[in-house]
C-alpha positions in Angstrom: -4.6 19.3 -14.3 -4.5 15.8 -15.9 -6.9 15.1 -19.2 -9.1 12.9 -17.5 -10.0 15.6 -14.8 -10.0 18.0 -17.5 -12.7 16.4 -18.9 -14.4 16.2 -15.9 -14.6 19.6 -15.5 -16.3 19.9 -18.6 -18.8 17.7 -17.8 -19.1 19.5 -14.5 -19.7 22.7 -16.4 -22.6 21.0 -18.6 -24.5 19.8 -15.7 -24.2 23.2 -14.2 -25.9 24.6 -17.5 -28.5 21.8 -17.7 -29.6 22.8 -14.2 -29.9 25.8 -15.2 -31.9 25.5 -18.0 -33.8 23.4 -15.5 -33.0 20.2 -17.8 -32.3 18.4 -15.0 -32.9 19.3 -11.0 -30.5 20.7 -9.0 -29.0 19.4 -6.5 -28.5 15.5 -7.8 -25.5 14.0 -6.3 -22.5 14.0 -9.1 -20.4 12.0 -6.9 -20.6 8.9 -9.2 -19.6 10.4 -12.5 -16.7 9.0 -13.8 -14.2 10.1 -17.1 -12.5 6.6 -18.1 -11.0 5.5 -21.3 -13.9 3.6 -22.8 -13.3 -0.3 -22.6 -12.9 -1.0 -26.5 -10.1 1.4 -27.9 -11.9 1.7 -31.3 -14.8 3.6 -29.7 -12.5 6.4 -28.6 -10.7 8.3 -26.4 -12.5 9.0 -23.0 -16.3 7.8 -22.2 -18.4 8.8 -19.3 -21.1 7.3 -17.1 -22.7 10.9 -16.8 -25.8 10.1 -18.2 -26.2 6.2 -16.9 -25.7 7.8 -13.1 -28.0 10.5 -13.3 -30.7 9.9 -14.8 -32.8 8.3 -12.7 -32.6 10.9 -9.9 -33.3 13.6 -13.0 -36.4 11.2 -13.9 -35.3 10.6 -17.4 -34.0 8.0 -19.7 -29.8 7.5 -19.7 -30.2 7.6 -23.9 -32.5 10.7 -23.5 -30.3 12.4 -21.0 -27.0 11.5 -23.0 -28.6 12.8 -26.0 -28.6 16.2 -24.4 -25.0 16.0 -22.7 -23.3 14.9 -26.2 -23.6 17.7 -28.0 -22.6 19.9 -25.5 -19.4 17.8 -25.5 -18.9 18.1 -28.9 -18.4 21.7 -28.8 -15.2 21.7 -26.2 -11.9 22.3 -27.1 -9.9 19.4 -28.1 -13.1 17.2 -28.9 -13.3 15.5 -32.5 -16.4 14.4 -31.8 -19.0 12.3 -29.9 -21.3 9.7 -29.7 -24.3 7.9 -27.6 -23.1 3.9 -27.0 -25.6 1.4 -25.5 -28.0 2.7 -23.4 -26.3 6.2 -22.6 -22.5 5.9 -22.2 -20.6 9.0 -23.6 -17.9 8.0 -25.9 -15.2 11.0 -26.7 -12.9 10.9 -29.4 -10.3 13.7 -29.1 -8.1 15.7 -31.3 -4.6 14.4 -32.0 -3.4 17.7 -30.4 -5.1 17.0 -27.1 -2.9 14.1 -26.2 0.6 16.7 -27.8 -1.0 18.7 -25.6 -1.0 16.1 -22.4 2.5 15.2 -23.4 3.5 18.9 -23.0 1.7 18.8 -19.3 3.4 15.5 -18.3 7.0 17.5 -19.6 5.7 20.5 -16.9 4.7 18.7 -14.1 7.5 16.2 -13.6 7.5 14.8 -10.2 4.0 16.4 -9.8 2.5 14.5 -12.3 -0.3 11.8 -11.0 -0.3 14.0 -7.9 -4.0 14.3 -6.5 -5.7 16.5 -3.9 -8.3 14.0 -3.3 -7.2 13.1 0.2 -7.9 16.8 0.9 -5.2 16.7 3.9 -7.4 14.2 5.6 -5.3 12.3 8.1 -4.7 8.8 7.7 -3.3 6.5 10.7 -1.9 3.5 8.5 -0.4 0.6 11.3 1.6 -1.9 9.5 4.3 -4.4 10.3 3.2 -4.3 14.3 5.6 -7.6 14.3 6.0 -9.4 18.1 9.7 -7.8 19.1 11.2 -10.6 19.7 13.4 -11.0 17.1 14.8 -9.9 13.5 12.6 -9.0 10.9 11.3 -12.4 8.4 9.8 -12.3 5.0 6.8 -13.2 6.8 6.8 -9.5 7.6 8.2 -8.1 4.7 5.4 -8.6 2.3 2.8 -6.2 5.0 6.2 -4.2 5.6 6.3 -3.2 2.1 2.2 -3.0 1.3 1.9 -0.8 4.5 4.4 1.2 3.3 3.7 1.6 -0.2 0.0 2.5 0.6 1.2 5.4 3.0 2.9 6.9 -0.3 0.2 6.6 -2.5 -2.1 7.7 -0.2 0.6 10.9 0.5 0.4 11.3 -3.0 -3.0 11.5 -3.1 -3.8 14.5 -0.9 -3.1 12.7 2.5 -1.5 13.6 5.7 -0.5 10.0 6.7 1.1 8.8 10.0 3.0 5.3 10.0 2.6 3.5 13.0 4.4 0.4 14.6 2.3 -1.2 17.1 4.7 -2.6 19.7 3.1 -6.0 21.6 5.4 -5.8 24.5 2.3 -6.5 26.8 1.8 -10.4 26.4 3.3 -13.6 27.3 6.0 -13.5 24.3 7.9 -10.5 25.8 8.7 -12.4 29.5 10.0 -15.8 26.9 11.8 -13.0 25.6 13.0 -11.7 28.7 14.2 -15.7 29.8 15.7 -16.1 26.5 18.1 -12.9 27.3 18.8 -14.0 30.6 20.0 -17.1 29.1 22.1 -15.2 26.9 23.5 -13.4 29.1 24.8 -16.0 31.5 26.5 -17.7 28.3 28.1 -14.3 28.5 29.1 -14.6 32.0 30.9 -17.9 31.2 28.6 -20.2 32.1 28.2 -23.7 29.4 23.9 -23.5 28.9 23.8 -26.1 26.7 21.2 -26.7 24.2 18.6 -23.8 24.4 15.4 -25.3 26.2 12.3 -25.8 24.2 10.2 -23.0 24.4 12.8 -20.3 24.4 13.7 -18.2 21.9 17.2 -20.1 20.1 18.3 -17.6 17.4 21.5 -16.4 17.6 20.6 -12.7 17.6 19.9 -12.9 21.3 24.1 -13.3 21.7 25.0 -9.9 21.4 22.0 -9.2 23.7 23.4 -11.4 26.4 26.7 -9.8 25.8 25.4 -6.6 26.0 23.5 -7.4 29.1 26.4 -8.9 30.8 28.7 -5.8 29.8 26.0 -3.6 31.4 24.7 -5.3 34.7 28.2 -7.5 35.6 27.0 -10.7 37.4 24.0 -9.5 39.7 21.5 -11.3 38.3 23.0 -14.7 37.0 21.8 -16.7 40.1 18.9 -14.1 41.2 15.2 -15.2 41.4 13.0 -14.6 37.9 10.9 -12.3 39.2 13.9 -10.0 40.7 15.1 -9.8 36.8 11.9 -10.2 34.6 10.8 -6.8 34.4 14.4 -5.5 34.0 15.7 -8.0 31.3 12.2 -7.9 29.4 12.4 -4.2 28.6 16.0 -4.4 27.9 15.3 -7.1 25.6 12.3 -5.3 23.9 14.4 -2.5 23.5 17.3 -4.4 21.8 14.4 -6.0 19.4 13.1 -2.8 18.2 16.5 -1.0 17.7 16.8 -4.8 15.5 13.7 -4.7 14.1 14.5 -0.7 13.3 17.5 -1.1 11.5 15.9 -4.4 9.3 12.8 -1.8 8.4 15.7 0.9 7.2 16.9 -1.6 4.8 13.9 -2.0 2.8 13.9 1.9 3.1 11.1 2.0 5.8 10.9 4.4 9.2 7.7 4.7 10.8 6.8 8.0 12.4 5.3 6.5 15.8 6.3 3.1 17.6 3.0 2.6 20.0 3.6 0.5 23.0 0.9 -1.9 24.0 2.2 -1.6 27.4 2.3 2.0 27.6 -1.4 1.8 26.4 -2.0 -0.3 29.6 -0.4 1.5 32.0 -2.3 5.1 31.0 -5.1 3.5 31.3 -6.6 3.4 27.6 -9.2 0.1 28.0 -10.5 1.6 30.7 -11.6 4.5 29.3 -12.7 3.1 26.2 -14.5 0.3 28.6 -16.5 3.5 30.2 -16.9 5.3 26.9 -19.0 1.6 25.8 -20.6 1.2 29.0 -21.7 4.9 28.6 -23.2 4.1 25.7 -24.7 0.4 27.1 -22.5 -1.2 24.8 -20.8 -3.0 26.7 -22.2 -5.1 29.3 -21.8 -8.1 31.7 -22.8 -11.5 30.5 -22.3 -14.9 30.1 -21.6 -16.2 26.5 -22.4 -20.0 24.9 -20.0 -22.0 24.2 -20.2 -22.6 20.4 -22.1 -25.9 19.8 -20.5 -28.6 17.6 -16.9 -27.3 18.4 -14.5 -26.9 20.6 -14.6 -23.6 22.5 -12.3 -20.7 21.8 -9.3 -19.8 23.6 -11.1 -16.6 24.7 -14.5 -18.4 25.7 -15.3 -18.9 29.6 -18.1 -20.2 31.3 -18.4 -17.0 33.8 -19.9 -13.5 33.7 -17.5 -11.3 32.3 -17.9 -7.8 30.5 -18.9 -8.5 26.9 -18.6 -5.4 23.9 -22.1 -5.9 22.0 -19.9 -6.2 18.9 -23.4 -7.7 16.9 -24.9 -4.9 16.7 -22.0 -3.9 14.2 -22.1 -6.8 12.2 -20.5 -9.3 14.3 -21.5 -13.1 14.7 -21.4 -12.5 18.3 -20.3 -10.6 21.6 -16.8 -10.3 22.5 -15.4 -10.1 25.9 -12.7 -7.4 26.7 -11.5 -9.2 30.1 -10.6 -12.4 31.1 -12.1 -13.7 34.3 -9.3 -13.0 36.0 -9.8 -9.2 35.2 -7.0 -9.0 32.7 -7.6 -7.0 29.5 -8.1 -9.8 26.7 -6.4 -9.3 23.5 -9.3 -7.5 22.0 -9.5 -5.2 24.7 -6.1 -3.7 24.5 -6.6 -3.5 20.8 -10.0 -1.7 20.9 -8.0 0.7 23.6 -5.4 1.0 21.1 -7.6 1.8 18.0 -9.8 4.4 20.7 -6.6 6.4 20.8 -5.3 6.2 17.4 -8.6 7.1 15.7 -7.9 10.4 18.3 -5.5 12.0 15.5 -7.1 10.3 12.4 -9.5 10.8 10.5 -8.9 7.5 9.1 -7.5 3.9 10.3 -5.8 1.5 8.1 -4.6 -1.6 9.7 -1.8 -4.1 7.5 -2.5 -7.6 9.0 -1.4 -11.0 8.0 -4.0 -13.2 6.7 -3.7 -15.3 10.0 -5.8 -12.7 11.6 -8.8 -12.8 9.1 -10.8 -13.7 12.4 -10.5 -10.5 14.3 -11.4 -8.1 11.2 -15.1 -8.0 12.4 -15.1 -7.5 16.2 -12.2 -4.9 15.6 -14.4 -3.0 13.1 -17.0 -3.3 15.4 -15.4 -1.6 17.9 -13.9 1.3 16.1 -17.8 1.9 14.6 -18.8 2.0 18.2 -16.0 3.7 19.8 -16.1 6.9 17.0 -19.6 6.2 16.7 -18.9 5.9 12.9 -16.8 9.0 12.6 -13.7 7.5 11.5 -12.7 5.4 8.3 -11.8 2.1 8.7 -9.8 -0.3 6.8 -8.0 -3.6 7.6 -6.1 -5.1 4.7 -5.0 -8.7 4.7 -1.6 -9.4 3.3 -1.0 -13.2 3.0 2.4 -15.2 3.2 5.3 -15.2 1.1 6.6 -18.8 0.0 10.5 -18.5 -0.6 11.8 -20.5 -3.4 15.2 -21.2 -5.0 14.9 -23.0 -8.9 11.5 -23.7 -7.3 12.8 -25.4 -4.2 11.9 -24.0 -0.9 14.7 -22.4 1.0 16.2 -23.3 4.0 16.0 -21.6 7.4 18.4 -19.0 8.0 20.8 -20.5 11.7 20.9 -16.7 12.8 16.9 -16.8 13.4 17.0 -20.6 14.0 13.4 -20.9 12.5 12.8 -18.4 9.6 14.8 -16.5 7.0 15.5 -12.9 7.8 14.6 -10.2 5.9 18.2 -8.4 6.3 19.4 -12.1 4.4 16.7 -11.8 1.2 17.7 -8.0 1.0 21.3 -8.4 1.0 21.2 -11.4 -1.5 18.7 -9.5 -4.2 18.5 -5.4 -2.8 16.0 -3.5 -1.9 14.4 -2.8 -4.9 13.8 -6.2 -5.8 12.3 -7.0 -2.6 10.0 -4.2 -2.8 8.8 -4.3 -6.2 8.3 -7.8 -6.6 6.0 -7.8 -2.7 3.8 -5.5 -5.2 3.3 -7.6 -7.6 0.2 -9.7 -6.9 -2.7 -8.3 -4.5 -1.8 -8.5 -0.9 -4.8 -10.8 -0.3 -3.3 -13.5 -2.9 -0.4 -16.2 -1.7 3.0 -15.2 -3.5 6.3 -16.8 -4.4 9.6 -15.8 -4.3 12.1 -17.2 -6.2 15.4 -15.7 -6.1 16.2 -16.7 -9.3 13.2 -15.2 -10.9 12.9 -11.9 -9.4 16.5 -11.3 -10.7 15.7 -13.0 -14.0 16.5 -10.7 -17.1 13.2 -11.3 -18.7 10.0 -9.9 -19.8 8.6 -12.4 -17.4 10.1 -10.5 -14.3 7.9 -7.2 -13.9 11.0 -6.2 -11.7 13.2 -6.0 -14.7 10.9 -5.1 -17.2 9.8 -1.9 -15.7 13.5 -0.8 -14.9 14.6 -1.8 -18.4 11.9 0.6 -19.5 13.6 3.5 -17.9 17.4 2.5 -18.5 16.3 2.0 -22.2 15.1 5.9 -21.8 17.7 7.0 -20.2 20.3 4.9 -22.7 18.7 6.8 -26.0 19.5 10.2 -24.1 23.2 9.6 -23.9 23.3 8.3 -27.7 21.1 11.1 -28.6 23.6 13.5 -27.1 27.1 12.1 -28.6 25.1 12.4 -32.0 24.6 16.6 -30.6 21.4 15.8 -30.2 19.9 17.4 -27.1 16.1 17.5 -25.4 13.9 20.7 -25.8 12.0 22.2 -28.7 10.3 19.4 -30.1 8.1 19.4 -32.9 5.2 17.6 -30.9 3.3 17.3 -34.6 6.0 14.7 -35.6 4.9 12.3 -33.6 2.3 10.0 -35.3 -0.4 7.4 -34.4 1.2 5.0 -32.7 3.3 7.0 -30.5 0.0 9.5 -29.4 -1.5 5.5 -28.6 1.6 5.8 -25.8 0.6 8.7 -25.0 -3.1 7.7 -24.2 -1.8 5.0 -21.9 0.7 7.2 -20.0 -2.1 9.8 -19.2 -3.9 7.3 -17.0 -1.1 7.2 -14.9 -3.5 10.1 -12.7 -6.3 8.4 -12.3 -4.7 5.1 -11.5 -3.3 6.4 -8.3 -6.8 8.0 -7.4 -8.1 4.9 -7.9 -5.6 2.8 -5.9 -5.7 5.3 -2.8 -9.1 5.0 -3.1 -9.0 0.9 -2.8 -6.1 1.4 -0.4 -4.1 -0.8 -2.9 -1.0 -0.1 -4.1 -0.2 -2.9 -6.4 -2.0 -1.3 -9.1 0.5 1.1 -9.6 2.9 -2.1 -10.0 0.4 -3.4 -12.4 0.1 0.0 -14.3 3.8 0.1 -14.4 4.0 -3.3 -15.8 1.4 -2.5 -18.6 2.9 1.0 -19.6 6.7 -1.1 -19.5 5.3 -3.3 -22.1 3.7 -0.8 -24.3 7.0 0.9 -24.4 9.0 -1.5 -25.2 6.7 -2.4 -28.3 7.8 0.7 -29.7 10.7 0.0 -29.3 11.0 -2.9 -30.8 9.6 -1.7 -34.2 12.4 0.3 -34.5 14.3 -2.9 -34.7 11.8 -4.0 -37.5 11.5 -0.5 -39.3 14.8 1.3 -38.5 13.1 4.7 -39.6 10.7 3.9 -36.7 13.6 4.0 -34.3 13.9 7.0 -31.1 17.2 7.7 -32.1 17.4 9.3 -35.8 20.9 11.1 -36.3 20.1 12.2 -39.6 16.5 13.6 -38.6 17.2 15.8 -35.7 13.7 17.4 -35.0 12.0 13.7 -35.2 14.9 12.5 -33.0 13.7 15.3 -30.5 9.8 14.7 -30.7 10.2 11.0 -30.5 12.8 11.9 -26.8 10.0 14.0 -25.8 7.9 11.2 -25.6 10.3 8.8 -24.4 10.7 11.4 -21.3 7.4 11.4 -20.5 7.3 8.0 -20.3 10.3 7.9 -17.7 8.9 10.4 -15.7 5.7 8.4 -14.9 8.1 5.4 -14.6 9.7 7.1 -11.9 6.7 8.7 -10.4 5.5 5.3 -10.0 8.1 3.6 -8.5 8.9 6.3 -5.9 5.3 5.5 -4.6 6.5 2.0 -4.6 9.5 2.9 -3.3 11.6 2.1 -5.5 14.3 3.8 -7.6 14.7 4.0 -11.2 17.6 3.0 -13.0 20.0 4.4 -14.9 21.5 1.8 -17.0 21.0 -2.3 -16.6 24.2 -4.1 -15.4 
């Protein structure tokens, strides 16, 4: 158990006696009590809300309420001392020993450390990537490739069961283009000269080896046969041979999902249909005629007809949606709110990773999974925008083997894995990003990439001097350690309830941004060694400093690399 939930404990404990004194009722809801490290470092070492969140429900005054908490405080183990701030915040000030003691619990835990039960093995369906499989992964996808992945780690980290899930859209339009593009392909195969590649086809190169592959399997049969004797035949072939592609781009960036949903196979079991009479069960849905929206031009899904409309308003939407087209074909939104009906069947939880382009659809889609769980199951839809490439600051070219975007495969071969990953973490997913492959392999403090590793090579670096001095880890004298480095300390033990409080906001940058902070404060200690040498980690004359001061240092590598493996990423050994 961390400090901060420590602590909590304690105050749990003192609310337990209050009631019982019949201080305070029983009964209030605690569920808004926080431990934090107070806002101004000077006023201590924890603080808590306890007294500004209860007291109205205990029908007193926060200051009168926090009067009575404080003292009780006081008298804990490991507490200096106490005192009322403002209008009833709790500020803590703990003995030195308390954060030795910490350090100690970081040494025991290891990987553990930051580890939560706070998802209580709830399950969590998290959906990202979902890319149109019709080609190789692009950067455009790697940013909600790497967010939806990093989020199903914290979130595993944080007491979850989590399924990934890859929402296949082999059901529209794209997928027969597809299907022509590969039949093109594959009479280039057969010998024949196709020329330029027709507008509105798909003209990356990747579809060659599909072609080939095609050709190798089905011999001539269908070079001069009629489209529709070949569509359905080339289509899932092609689909296939996207997803094995898109597949093997994911595994680069370290990424497998655990189910690959098909929007087809949704279809054919019949999924909108039973979620259509689940809504009309429930006279949500019903059949109507909507207005065309005045001032503008319609929307592409707006028709002058009767057709069955999901009362998506009475969830918060600006108005009715309609789940078929007049032609009786599912719309967009109606396979989707099929598809969410049967995910939210093993979840107790939904999180969707979209790109920003579908801001549009977040309300009708939360409408329908309120309606369709009747407000049983969690929902989340994070918005991830676009990645600008850049080289010295100048946009990058297209990549011919996509012939329209740069692939994925090409910015992870160029910079790695790591680098890709990391630096998709390092701004909100809701804020436009660039990157520059020159600076996200710059060797600067400017480059949170680098800085954090450096962090952990530095650690790892003063290990290896420490032991050809015959200096080795274990039996520190944890009293050695003095202000400054117990300040680390402080710092490193937030590294728990950071990741409660990024699962909790279902992002997973902050651990990128903790990372980045914690790099920094490190690396100011160790640069006062280079001012005060008797201030350094390494001491070969002082042997039992040397071994207090790499005590610290490990604890400090292991929340490095606790981090990053939520991230995904792994920590360095040594920087080239």
């Amino acid at each position: 158990m961390n400090i901060y939930a420590q602590f909590a404990a304690h105050i749990d404990a003192i609310l337990d006696r209050l009631e019982s004194e019949g201080t305070i009722p029983a009964g209030i809801d605690r569920r808004n009590v926080a431990v934090e490290p107070p806002r101004d470092a000077s006023h201590g070492d924890l603080a808590t809300n306890a007294a500004m969140v209860l007291a109205k429900p205990a029908g007193m005054n926060p200051r009168e309420l926090s009067m009575k908490i404080a003292p009780l405080l006081a008298r804990t183990g490991g507490v200096a001392g106490t005192d009322v701030a403002g209008p009833g915040f709790i500020n803590i000030r703990l003995d030195p020993d308390a954060w030795r003691d910490e350090l100690r619990a970081i040494a025991d835990a290891g990987d553990a450390y930051g580890r939560s039960d706070m998802g209580a093995g709830k399950t969590v369906n998290v959906e990202y990537v979902s890319a149109n499989p019709t080609g190789p992964m692009h950067m455009g996808h790697c940013r909600g490739a790497v967010v939806g992945d990093a989020l199903a780690k914290l979130l595993e980290y944080a007491g979850h069961k989590v399924i990934r899930e890859y929402y296949v859209n082999d059901a529209g339009g794209q997928v027969d283009i597809l299907a022509r593009s590969a039949h093109l392909r594959y009479r280039e195969a057969l010998g024949e000269d196709i020329g330029e590649i027709p507008e509105g086809l798909y003209p990356g190169d990747y579809l060659v080896p599909v072609g080939q592959a095609l050709a190798e399997k089905l011999g001539d049969a269908h070079a001069d046969a009629p489209e529709e004797e070949w569509l359905a035949l080339f289509r899932a072939e092609a689909v296939a041979a996207m997803m094995d592609l898109i597949r093997a781009d994911l595994a680069l960036l370290g990424i497998h999902h655990d189910v690959f949903a098909s929007e087809a196979d949704v279809v054919a079991a019949g999924k909108p249909e039973a979620a259509e009479a689940e809504l009309r069960g429930r006279d949500l849905i019903y059949d109507g005629v909507l207005e065309a929206p005045k001032g503008k031009a319609p929307p592409e899904d707006w028709e002058p007809v009767e057709l069955p409309l999901f009362r998506s308003t009475k969830f918060g939407d600006d108005q009715d949606r309609p789940i078929r087209k007049s032609n009786g074909a599912w719309t967009y939104f109606g396979n989707d709110l099929a598809y969410h009906f049967q995910k939210a069947e093993t979840a107790d939880m939904l999180i969707d990773i979209w790109g920003a382009d579908h801001a549009g659809t977040v309300k009708r889609i939360k409408a329908a999974v309120a309606a369709l769980t009747e407000g049983k199951t969690e929902f989340d839809v994070k918005l991830v925008q676009m990645v600008r490439l850049l080289r010295d600051g100048e946009p990058v070219k297209m990549s011919k083997r996509s012939g329209s975007f740069v692939t994925l495969a090409d910015v992870v071969d160029e910079v790695g894995k790591d680098v890709v990953r990391f630096t998709m973490l390092t701004r909100k997913a809701d804020a436009q990003m660039d990157f520059d492959f020159a600076k996200v392999v710059e060797a600067s403090k400017d480059n949170p990439v680098f800085y954090v590793q450096y962090a952990h090579a530095r650690i790892r670096s003063v290990h290896r001097k420490a032991a050809a001095e015959g200096i080795e880890p274990g039996g520190a004298d944890l009293s050695l350690l003095d202000g400054e480095e117990l300040a680390l300390v402080r710092l490193a033990a937030q590294f728990p309830r950071i990741v409660e409080a990024a699962a909790k906001a279902h992002e997973p940058h902050r651990i990128a941004f903790y990372l980045n902070d914690l790099a920094a404060e490190f690396h100011a200690l160790w640069n006062r060694g280079n001012d005060v040498p008797e201030k350094r980690l390494l001491l070969p004359d002082n042997a039992p400093l040397t071994k207090a001061r790499l005590a610290l240092a490990d604890a400090i590598g292991q929340i490095i690399r606790n981090g990053l493996a939520i991230m995904g990423v792994e920590a360095v050994e040594e920087m080239e």
